[in-house]
TIKOL-409455 format. One record per residue: residue number from 1; residue in one letter; x, y, z of N, C-alpha, C, O in turn. Coordinates in Angstrom, 1 decimal. Atoms other than C-alpha are relative to their C-alpha. Example, Ala and Ser with C-alpha at 12.3 -4.5 7.8 and 13.67 -1.06 7.14 Angstrom:
2
<site><resi>1</resi><resn>a</resn><n_xx>0.9</n_xx><n_yy>-1.2</n_yy><n_zz>0.0</n_zz><ca_xx>12.3</ca_xx><ca_yy>-4.5</ca_yy><ca_zz>7.8</ca_zz><c_xx>0.9</c_xx><c_yy>1.2</c_yy><c_zz>0.0</c_zz><o_xx>1.9</o_xx><o_yy>1.2</o_yy><o_zz>0.7</o_zz></site>
<site><resi>2</resi><resn>s</resn><n_xx>-0.9</n_xx><n_yy>-1.1</n_yy><n_zz>0.0</n_zz><ca_xx>13.7</ca_xx><ca_yy>-1.1</ca_yy><ca_zz>7.1</ca_zz><c_xx>-0.8</c_xx><c_yy>1.1</c_yy><c_zz>0.8</c_zz><o_xx>-0.3</o_xx><o_yy>2.2</o_yy><o_zz>0.9</o_zz></site>
END
This chain:
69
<site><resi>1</resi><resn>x</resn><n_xx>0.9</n_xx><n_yy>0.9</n_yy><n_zz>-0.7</n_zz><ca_xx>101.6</ca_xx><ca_yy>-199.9</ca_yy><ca_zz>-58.8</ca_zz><c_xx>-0.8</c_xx><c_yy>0.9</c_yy><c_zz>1.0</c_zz><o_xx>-0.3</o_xx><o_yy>1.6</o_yy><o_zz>1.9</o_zz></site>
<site><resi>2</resi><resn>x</resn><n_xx>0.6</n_xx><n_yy>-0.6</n_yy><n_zz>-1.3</n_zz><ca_xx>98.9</ca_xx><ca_yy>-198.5</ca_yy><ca_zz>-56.9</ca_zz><c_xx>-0.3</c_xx><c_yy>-0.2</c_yy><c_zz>1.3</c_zz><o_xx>-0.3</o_xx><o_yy>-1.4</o_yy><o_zz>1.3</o_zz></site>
<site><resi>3</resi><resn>x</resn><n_xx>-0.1</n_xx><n_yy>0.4</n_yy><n_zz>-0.9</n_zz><ca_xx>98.4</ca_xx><ca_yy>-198.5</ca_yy><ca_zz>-53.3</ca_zz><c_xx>-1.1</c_xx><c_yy>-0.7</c_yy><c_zz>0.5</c_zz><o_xx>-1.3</o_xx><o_yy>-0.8</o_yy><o_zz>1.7</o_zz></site>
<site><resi>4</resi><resn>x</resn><n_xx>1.4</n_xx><n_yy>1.1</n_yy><n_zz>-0.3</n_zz><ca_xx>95.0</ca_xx><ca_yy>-200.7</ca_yy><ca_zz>-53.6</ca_zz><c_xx>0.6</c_xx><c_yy>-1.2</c_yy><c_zz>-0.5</c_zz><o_xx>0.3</o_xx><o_yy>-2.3</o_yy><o_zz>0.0</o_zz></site>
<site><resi>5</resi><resn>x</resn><n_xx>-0.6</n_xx><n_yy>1.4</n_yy><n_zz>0.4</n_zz><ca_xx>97.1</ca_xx><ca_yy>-203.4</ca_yy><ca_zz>-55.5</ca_zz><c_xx>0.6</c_xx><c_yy>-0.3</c_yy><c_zz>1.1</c_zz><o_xx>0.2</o_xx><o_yy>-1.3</o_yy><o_zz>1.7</o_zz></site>
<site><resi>6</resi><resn>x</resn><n_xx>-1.0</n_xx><n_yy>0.2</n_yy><n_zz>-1.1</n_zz><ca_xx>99.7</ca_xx><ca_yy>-203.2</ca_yy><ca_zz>-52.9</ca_zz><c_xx>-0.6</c_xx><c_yy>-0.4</c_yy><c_zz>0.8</c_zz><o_xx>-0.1</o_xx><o_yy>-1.3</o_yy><o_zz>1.4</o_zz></site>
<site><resi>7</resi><resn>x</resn><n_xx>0.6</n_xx><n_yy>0.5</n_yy><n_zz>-1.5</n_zz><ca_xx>97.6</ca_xx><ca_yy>-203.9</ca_yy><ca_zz>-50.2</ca_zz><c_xx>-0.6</c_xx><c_yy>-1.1</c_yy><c_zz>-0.3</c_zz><o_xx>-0.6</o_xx><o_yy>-1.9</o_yy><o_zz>0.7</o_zz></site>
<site><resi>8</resi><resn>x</resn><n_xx>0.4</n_xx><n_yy>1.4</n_yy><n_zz>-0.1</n_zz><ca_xx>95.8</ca_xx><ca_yy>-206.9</ca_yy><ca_zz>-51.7</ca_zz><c_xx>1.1</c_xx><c_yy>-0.5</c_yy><c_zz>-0.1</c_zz><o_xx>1.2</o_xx><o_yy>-1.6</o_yy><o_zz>0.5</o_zz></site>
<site><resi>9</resi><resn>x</resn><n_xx>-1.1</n_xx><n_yy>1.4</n_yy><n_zz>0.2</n_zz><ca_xx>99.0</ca_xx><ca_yy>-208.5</ca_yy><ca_zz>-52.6</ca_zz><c_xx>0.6</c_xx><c_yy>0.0</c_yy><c_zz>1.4</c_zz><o_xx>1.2</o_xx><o_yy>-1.0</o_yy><o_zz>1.5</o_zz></site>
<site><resi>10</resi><resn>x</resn><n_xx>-0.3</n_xx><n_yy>0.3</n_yy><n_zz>-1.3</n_zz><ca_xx>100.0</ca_xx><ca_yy>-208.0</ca_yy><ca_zz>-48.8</ca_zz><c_xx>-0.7</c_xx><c_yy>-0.7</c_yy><c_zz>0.6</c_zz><o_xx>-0.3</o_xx><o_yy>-1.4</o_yy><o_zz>1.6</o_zz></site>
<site><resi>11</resi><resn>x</resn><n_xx>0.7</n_xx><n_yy>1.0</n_yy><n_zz>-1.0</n_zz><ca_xx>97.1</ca_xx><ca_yy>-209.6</ca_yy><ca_zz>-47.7</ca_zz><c_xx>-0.3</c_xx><c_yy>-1.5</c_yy><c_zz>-0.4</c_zz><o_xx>-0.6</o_xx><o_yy>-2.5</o_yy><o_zz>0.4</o_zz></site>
<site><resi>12</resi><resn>x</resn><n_xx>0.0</n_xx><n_yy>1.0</n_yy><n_zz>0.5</n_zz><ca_xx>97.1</ca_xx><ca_yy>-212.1</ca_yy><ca_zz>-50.0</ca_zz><c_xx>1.5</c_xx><c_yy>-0.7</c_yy><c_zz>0.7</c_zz><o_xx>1.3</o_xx><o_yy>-1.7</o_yy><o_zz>1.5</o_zz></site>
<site><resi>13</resi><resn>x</resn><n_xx>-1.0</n_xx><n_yy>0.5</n_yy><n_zz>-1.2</n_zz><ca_xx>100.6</ca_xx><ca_yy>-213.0</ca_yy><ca_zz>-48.2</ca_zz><c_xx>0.0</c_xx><c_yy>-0.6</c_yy><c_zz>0.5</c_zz><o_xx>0.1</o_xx><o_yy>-1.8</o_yy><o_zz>0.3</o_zz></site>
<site><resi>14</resi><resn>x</resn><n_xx>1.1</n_xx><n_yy>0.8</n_yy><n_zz>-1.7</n_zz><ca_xx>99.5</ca_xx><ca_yy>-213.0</ca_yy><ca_zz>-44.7</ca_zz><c_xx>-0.6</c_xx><c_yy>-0.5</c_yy><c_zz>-0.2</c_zz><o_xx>-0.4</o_xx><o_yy>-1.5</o_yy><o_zz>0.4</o_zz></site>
<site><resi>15</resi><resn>x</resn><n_xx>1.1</n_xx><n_yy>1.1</n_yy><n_zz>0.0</n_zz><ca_xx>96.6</ca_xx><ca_yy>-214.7</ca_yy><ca_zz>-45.6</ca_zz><c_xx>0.9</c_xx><c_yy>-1.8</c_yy><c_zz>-0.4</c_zz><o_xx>0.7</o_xx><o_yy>-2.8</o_yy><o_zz>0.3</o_zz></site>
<site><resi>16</resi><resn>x</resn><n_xx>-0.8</n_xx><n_yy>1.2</n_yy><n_zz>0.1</n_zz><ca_xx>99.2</ca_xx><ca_yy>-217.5</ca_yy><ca_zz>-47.2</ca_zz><c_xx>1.1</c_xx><c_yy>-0.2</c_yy><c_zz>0.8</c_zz><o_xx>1.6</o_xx><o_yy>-1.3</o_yy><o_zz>0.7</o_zz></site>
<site><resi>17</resi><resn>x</resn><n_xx>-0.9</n_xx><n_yy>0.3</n_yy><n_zz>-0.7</n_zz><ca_xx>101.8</ca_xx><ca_yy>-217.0</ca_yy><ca_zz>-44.6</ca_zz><c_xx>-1.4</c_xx><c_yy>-0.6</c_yy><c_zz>1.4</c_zz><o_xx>-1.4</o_xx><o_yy>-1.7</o_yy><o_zz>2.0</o_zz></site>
<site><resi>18</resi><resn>x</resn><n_xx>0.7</n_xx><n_yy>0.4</n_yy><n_zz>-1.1</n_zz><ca_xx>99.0</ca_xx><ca_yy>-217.3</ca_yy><ca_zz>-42.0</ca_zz><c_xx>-0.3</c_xx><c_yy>-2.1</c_yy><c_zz>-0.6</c_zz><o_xx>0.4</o_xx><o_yy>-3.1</o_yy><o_zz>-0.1</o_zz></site>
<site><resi>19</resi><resn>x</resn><n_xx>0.2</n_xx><n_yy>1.2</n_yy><n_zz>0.1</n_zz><ca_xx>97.6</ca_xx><ca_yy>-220.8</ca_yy><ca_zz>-43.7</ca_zz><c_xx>1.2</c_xx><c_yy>-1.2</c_yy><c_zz>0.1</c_zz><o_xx>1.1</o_xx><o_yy>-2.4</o_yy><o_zz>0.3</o_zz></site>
<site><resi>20</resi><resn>x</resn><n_xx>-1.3</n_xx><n_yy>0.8</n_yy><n_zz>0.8</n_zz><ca_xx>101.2</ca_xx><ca_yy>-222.1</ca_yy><ca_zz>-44.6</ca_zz><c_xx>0.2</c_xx><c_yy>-0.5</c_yy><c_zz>1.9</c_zz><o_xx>0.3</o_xx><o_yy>-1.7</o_yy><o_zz>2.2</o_zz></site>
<site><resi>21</resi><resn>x</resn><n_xx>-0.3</n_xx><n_yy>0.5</n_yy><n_zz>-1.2</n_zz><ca_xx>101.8</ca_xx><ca_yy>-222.2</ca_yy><ca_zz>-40.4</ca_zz><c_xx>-1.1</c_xx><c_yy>-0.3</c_yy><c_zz>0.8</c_zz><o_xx>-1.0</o_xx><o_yy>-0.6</o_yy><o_zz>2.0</o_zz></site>
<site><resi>22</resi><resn>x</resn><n_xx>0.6</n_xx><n_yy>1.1</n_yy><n_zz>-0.9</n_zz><ca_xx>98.6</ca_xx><ca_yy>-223.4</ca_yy><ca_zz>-39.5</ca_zz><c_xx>-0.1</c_xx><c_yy>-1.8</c_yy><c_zz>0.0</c_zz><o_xx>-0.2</o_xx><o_yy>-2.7</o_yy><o_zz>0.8</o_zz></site>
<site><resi>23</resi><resn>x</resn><n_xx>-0.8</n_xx><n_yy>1.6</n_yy><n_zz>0.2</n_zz><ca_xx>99.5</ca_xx><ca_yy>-226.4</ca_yy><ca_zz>-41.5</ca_zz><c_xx>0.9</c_xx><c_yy>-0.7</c_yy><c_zz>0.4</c_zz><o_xx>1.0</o_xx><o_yy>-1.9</o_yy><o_zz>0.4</o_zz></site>
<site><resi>24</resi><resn>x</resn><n_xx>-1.2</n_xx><n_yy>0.7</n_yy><n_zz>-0.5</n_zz><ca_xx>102.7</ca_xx><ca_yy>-226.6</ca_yy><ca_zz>-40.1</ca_zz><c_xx>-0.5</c_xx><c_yy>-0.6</c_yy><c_zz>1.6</c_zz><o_xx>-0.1</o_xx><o_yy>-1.7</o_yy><o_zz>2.1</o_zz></site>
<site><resi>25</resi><resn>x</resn><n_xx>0.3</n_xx><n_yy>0.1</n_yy><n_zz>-1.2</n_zz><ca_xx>101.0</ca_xx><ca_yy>-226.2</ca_yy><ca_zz>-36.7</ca_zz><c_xx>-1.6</c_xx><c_yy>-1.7</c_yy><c_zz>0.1</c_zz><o_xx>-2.6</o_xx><o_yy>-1.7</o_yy><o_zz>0.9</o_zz></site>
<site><resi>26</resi><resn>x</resn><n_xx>1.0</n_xx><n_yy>1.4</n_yy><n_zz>0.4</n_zz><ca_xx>98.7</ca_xx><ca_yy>-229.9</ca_yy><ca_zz>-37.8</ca_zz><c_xx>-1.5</c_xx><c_yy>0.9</c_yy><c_zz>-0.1</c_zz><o_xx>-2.4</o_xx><o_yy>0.3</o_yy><o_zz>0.4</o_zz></site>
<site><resi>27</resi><resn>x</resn><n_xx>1.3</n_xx><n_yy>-0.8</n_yy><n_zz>0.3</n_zz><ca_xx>95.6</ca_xx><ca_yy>-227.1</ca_yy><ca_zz>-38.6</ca_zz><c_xx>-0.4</c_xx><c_yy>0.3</c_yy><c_zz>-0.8</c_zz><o_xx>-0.5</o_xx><o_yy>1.5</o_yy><o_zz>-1.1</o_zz></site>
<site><resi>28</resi><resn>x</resn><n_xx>0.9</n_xx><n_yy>0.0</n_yy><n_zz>1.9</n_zz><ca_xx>93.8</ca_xx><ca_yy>-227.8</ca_yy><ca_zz>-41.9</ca_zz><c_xx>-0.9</c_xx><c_yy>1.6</c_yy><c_zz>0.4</c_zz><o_xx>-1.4</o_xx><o_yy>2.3</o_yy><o_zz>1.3</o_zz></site>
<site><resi>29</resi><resn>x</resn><n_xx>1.0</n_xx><n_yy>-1.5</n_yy><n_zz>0.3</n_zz><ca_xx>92.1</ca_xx><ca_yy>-224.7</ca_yy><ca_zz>-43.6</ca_zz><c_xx>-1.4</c_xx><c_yy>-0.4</c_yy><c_zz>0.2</c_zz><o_xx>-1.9</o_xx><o_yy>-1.4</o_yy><o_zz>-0.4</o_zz></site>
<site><resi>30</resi><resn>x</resn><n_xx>1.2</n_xx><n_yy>-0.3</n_yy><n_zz>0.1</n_zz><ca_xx>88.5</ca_xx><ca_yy>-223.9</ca_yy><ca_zz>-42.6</ca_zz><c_xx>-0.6</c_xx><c_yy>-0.1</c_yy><c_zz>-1.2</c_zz><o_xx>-1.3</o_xx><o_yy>-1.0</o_yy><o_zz>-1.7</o_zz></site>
<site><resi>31</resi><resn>x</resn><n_xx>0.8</n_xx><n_yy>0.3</n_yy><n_zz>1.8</n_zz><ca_xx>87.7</ca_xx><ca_yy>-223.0</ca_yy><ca_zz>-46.0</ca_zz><c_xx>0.2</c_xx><c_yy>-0.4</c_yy><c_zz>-0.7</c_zz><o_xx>-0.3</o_xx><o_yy>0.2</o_yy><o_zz>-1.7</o_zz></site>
<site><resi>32</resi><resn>x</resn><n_xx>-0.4</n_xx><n_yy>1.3</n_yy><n_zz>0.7</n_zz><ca_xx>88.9</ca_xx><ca_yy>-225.7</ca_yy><ca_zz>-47.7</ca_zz><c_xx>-1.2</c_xx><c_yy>-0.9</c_yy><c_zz>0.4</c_zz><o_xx>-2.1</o_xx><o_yy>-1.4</o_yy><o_zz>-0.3</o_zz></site>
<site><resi>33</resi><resn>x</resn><n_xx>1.0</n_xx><n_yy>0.8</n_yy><n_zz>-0.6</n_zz><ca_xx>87.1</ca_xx><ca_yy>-227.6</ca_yy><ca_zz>-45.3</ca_zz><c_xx>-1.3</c_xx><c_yy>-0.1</c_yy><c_zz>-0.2</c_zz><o_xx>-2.0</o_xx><o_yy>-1.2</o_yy><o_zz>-0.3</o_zz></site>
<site><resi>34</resi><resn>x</resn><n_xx>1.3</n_xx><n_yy>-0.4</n_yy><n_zz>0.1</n_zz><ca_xx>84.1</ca_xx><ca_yy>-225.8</ca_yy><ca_zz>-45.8</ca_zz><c_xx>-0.3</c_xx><c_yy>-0.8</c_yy><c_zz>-1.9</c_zz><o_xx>-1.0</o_xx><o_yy>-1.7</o_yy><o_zz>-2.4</o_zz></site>
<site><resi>35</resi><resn>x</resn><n_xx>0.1</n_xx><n_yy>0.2</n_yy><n_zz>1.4</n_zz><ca_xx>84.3</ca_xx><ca_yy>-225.9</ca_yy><ca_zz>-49.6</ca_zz><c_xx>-0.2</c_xx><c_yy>-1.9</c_yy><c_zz>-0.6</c_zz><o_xx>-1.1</o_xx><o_yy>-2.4</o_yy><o_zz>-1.3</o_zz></site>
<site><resi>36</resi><resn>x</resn><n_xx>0.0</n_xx><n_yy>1.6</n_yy><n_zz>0.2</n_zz><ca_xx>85.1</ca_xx><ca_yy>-229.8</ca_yy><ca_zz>-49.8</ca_zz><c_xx>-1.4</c_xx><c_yy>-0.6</c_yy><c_zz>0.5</c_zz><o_xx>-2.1</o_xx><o_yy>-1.3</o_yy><o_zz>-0.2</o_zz></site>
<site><resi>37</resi><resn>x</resn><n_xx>1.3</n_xx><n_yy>0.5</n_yy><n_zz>-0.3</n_zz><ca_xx>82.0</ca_xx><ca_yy>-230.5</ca_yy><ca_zz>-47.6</ca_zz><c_xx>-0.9</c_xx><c_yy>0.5</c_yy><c_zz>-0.9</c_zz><o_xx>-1.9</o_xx><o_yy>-0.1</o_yy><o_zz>-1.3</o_zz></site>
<site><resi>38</resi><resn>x</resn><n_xx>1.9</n_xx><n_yy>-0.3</n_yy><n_zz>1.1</n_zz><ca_xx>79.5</ca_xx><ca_yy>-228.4</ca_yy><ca_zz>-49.8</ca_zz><c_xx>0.6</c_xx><c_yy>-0.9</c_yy><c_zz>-1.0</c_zz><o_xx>-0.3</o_xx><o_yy>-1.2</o_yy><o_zz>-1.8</o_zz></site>
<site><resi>39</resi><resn>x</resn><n_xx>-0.2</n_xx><n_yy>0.3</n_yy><n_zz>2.2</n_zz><ca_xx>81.3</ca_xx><ca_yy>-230.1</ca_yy><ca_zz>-53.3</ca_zz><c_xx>-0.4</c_xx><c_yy>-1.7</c_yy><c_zz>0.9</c_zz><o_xx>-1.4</o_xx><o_yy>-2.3</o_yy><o_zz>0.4</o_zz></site>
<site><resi>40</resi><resn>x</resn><n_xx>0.2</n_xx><n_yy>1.2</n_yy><n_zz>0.0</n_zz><ca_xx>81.0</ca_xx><ca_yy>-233.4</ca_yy><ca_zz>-51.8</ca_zz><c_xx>-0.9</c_xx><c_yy>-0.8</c_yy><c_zz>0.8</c_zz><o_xx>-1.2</o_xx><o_yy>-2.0</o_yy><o_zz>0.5</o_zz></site>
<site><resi>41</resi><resn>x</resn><n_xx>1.1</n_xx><n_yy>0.9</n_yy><n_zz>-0.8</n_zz><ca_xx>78.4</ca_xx><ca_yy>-234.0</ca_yy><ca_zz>-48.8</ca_zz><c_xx>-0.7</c_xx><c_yy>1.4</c_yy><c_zz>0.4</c_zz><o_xx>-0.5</o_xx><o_yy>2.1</o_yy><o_zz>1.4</o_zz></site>
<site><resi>42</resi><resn>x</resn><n_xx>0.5</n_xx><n_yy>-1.4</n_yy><n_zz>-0.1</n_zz><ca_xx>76.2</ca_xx><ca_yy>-231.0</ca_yy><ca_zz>-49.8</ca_zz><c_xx>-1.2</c_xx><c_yy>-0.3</c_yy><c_zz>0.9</c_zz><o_xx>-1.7</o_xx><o_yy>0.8</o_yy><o_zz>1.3</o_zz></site>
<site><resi>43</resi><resn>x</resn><n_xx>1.0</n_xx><n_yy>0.0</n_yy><n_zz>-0.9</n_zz><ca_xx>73.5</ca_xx><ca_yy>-232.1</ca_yy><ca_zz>-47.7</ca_zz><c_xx>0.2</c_xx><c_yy>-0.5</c_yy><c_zz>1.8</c_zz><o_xx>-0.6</o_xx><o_yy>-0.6</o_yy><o_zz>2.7</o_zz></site>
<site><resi>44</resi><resn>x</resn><n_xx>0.0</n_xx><n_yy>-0.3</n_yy><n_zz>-1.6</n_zz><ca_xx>75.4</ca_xx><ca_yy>-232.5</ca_yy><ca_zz>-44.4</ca_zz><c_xx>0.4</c_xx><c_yy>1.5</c_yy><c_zz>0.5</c_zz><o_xx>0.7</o_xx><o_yy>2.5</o_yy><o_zz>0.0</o_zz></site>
<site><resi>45</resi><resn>x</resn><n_xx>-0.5</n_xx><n_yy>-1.2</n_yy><n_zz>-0.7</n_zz><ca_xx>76.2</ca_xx><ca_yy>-230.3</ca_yy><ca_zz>-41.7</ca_zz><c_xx>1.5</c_xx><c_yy>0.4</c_yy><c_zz>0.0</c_zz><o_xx>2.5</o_xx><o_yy>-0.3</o_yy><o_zz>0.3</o_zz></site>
<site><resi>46</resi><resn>x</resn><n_xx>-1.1</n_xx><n_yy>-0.6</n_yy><n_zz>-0.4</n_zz><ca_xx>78.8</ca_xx><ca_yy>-228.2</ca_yy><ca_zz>-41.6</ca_zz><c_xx>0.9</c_xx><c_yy>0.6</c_yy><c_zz>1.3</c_zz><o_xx>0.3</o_xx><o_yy>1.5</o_yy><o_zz>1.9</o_zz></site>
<site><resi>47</resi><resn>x</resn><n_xx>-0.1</n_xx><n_yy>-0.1</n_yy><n_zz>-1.2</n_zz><ca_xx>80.9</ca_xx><ca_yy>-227.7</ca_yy><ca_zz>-38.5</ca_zz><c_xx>0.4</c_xx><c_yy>1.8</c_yy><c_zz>0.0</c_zz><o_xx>0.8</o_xx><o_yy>2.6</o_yy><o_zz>-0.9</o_zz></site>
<site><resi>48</resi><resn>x</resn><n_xx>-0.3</n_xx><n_yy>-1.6</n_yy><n_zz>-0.2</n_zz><ca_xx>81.4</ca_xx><ca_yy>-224.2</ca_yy><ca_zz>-37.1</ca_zz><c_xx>1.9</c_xx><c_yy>0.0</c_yy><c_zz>0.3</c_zz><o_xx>2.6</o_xx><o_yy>-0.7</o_yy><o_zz>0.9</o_zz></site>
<site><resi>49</resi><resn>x</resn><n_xx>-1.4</n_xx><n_yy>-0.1</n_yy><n_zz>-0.8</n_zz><ca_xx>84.8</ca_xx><ca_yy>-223.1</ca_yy><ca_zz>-36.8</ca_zz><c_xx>0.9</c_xx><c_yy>-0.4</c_yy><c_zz>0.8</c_zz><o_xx>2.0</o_xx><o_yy>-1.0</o_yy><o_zz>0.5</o_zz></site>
<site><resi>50</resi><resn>x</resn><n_xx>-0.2</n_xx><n_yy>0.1</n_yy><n_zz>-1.2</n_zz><ca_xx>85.4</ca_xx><ca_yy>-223.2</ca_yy><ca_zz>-33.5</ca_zz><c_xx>-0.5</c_xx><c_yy>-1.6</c_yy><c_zz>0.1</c_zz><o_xx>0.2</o_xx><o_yy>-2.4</o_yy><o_zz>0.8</o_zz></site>
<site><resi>51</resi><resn>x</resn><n_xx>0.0</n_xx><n_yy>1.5</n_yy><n_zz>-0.4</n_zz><ca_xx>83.8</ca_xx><ca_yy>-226.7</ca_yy><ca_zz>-33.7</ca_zz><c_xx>1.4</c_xx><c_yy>-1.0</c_yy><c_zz>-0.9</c_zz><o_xx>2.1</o_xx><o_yy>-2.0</o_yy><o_zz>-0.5</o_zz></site>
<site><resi>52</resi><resn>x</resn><n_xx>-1.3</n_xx><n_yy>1.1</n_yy><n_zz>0.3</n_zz><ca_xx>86.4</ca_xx><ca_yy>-227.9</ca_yy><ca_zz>-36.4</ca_zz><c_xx>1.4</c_xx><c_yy>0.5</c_yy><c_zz>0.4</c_zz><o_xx>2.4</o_xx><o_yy>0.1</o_yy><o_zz>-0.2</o_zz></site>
<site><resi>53</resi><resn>x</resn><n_xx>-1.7</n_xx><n_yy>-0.2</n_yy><n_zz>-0.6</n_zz><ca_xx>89.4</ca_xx><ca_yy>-226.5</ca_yy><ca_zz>-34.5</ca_zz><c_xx>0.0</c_xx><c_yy>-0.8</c_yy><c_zz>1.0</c_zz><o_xx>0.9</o_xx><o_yy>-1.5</o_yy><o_zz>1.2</o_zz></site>
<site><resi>54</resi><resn>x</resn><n_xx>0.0</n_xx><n_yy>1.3</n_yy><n_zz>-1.4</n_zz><ca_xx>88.3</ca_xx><ca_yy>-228.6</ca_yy><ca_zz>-31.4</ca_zz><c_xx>-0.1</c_xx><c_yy>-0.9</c_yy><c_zz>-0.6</c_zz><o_xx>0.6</o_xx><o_yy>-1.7</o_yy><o_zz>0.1</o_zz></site>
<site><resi>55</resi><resn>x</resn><n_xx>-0.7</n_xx><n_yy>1.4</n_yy><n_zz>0.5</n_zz><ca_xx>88.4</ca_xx><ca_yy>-231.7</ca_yy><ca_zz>-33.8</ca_zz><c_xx>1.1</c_xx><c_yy>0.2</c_yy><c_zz>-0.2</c_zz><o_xx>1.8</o_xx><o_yy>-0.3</o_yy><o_zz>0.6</o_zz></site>
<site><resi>56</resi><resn>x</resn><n_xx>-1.1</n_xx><n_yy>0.0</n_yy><n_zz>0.7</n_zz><ca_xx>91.3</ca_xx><ca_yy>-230.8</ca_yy><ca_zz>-35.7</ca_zz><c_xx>1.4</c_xx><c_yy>-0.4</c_yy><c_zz>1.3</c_zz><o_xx>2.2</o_xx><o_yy>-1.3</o_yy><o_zz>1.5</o_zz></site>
<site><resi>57</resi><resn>x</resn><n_xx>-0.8</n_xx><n_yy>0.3</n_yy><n_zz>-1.3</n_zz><ca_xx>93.0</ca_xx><ca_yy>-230.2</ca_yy><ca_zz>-32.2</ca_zz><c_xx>0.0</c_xx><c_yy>-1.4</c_yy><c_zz>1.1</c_zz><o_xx>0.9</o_xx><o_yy>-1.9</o_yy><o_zz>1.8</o_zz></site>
<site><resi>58</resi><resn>x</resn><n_xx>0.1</n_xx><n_yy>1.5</n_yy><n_zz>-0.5</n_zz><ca_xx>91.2</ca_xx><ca_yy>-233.6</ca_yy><ca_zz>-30.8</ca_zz><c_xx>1.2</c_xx><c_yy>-0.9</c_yy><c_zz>-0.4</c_zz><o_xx>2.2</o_xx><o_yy>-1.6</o_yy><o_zz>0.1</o_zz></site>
<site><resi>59</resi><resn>x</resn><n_xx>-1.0</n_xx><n_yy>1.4</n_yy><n_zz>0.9</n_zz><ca_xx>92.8</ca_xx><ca_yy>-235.5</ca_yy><ca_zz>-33.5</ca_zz><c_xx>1.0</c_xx><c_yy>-0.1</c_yy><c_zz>0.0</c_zz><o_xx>1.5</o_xx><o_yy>-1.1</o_yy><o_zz>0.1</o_zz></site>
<site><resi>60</resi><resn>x</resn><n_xx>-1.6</n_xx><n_yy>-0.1</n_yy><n_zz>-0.2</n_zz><ca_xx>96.2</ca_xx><ca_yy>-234.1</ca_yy><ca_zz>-33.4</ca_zz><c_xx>0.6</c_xx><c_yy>-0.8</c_yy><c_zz>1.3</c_zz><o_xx>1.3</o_xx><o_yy>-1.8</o_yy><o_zz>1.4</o_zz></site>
<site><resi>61</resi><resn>x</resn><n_xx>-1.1</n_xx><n_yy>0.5</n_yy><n_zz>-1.4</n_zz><ca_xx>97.1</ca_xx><ca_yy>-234.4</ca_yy><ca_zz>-29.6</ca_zz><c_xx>-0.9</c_xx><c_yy>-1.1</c_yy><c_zz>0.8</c_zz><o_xx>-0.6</o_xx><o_yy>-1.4</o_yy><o_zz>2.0</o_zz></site>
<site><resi>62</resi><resn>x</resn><n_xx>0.9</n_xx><n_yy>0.7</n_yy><n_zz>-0.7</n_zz><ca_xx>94.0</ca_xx><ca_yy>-237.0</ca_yy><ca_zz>-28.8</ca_zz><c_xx>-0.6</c_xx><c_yy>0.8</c_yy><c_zz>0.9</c_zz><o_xx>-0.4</o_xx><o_yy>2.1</o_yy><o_zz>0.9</o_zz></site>
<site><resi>63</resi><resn>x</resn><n_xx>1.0</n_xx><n_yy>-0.3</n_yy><n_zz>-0.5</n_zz><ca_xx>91.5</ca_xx><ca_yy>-236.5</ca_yy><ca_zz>-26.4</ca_zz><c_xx>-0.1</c_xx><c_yy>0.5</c_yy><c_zz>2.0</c_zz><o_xx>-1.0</o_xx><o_yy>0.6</o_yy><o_zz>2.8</o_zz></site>
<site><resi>64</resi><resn>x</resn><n_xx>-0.2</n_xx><n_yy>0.0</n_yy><n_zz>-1.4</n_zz><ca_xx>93.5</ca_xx><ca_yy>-236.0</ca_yy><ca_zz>-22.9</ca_zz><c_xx>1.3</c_xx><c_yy>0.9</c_yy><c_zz>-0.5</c_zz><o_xx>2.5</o_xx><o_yy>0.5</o_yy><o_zz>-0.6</o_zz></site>
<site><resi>65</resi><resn>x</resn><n_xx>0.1</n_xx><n_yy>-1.3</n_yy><n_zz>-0.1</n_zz><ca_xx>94.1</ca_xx><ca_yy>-232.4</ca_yy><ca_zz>-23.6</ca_zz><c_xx>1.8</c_xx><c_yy>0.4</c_yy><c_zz>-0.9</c_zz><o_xx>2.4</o_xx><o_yy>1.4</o_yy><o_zz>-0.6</o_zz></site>
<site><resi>66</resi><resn>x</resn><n_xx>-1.5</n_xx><n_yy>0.0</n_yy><n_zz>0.6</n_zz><ca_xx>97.9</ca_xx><ca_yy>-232.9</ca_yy><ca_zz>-25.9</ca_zz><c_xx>0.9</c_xx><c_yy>-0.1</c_yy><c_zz>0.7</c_zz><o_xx>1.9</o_xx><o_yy>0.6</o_yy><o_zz>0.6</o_zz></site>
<site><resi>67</resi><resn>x</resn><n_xx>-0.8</n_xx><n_yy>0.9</n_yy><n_zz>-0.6</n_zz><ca_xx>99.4</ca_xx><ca_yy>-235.0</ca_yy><ca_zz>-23.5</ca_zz><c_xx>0.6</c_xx><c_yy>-1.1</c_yy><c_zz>-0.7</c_zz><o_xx>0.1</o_xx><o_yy>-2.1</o_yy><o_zz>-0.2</o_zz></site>
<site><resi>68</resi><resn>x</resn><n_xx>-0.9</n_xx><n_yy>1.0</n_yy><n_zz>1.0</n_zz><ca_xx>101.6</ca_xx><ca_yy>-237.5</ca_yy><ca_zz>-26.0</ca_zz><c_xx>0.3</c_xx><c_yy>-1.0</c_yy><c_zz>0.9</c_zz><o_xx>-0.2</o_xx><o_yy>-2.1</o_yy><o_zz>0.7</o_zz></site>
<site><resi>69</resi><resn>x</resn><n_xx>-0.4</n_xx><n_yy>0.7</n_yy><n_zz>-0.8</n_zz><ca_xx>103.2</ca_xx><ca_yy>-239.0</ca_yy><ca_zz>-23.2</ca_zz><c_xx>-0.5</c_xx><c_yy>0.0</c_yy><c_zz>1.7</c_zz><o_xx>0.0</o_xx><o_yy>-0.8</o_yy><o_zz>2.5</o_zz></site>
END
């Protein structure tokens, strides 16, 4: 195996160990996200990153900063 295989399949990984605990951590994939909006409401906007992490995080812990109780 060469050491250009070896390194995508490491990143391929991390890249799935990274998504696997942002889901655990209630934090849908960006590019999922992305992708679902162009296949299905190709003519809205798309949120930036940073904008759909401040939803994703709204929605999780509400809107008074992930205070539950």
């Amino acid at each position: 195996m060469s050491n250009n295989t070896l390194w995508q399949r490491i990143c391929r990984a991390l890249k799935a160990a990274r998504r696997t605990a942002d889901l655990m951590a209630g934090m849908p994939d960006y590019e999922n996200y992305v992708a679902r909006q162009r296949r299905h409401n190709p003519d809205a906007p798309v949120m930036t990153k940073l904008q759909f992490q401040d939803y994703c995080s709204k929605r999780r812990c509400g809107s008074n900063g992930g205070r539950c109780c």
